[in-house]
C-alpha positions as CSV (number, residue, x, y, z in Angstrom):
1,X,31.6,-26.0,-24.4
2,X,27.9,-27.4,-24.8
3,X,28.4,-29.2,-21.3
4,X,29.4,-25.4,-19.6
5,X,26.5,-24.0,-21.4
6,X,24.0,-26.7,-19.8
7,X,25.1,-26.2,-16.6
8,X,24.5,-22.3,-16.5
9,X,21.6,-22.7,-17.7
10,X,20.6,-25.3,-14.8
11,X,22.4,-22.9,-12.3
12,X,20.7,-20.2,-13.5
13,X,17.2,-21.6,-13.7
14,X,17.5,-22.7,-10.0
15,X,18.6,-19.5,-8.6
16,X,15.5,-18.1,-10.2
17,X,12.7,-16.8,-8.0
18,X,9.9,-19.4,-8.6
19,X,7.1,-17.1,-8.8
20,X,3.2,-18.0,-8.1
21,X,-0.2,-17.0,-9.5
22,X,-1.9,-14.4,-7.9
23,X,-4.8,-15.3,-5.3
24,X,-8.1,-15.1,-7.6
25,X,-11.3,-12.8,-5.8
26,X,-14.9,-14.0,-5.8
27,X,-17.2,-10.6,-6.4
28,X,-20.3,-11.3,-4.7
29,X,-23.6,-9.9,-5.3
30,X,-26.4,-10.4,-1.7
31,X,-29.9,-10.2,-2.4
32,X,-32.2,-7.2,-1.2
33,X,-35.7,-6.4,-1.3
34,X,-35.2,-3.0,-3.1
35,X,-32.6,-3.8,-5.8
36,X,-34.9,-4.5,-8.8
37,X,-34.3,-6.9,-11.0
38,X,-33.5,-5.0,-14.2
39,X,-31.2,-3.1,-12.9
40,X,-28.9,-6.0,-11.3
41,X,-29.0,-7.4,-15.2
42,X,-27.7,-4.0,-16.5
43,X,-25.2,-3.9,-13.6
44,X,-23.9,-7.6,-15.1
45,X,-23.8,-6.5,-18.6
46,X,-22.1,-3.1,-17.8
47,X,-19.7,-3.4,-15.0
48,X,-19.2,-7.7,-15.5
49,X,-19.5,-8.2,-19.1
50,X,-22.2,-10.6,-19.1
51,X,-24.5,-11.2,-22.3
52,X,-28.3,-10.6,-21.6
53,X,-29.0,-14.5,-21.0
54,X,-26.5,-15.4,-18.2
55,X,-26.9,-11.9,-16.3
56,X,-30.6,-12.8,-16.4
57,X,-29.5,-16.3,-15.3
58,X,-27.5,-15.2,-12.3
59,X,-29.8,-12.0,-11.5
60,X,-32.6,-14.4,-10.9
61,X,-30.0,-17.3,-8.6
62,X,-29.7,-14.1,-6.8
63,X,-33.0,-13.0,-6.2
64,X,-34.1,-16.7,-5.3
65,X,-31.5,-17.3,-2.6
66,X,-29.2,-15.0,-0.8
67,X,-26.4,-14.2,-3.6
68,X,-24.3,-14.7,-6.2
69,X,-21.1,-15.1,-8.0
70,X,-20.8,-12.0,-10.3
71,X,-17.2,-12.8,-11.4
72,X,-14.0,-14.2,-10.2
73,X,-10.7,-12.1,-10.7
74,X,-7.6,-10.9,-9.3
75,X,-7.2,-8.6,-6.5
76,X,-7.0,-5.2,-7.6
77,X,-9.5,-6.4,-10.4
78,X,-12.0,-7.6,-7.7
79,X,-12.0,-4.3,-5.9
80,X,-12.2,-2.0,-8.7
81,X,-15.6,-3.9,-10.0
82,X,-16.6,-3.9,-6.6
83,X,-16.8,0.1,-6.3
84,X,-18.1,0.9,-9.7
85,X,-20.9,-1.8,-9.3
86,X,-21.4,-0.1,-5.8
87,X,-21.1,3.2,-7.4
88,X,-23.7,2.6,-10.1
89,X,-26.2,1.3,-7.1
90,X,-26.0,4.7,-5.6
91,X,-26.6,6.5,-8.3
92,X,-29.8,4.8,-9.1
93,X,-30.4,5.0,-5.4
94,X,-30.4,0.8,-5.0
95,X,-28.7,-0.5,-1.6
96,X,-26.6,-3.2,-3.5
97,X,-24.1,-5.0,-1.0
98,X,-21.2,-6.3,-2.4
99,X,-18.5,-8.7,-1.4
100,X,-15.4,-9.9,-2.7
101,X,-13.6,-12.9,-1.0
102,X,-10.7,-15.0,-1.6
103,X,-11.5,-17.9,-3.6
C-alpha cells in the first residue's frame, strides 16, 4: 500500500508543470540638468520606499554620472513605479526619464 502511495506521488510530481520565477525589472532613473536634487530624494522615499540616507545616496550616484538603479522588481511592478514616478515629475513640471530593463 505504502509502495502504490510512493509511486503516485512520484508520478504525480513529474507530471507537474515545473514553473519558473518571473524575469525581475531594473527601474532606472537618467540624470538631467533640471530635475533638482530634492525632489529626486522625495521621489525615492515616496514612490521607492527608500529611507532619507540611501535616496540621498543614490540621488547624488545619479546626479554624478548618467543614472541609477531606483529599484529592481517584477514586471507589472516595474511599470507601475515607472508611471507614477513619471507622473509625479510632471506634476512638479521636472523632465525625469525613466527606464526599466530586464535584469
Amino acid at each position: 500500500m505504502a509502495t502504490k502511495m510512493k509511486e503516485r506521488a512520484k508520478e504525480a510530481t513529474k507530471s507537474r508543470p515545473k514553473t519558473e520565477k518571473p524575469h525581475l525589472w531594473k527601474v532606472i532613473l537618467l540624470n538631467d540638468e533640471i530635475t533638482t536634487i530634492d525632489f529626486v530624494i522625495m521621489l525615492l522615499m515616496t514612490v521607492f520606499e527608500k529611507k532619507y540616507d540611501v535616496a540621498d545616496a543614490l540621488t547624488h550616484q545619479i546626479h554624478v554620472g548618467t543614472s541609477g538603479v531606483a529599484g529592481v522588481y517584477p514586471k507589472s511592478i516595474a511599470e507601475a513605479k515607472k508611471i507614477e514616478a513619471e507622473e509625479l515629475a510632471r506634476k512638479y513640471g521636472y523632465p525625469l526619464q525613466i527606464l526599466i530593463e530586464r535584469e
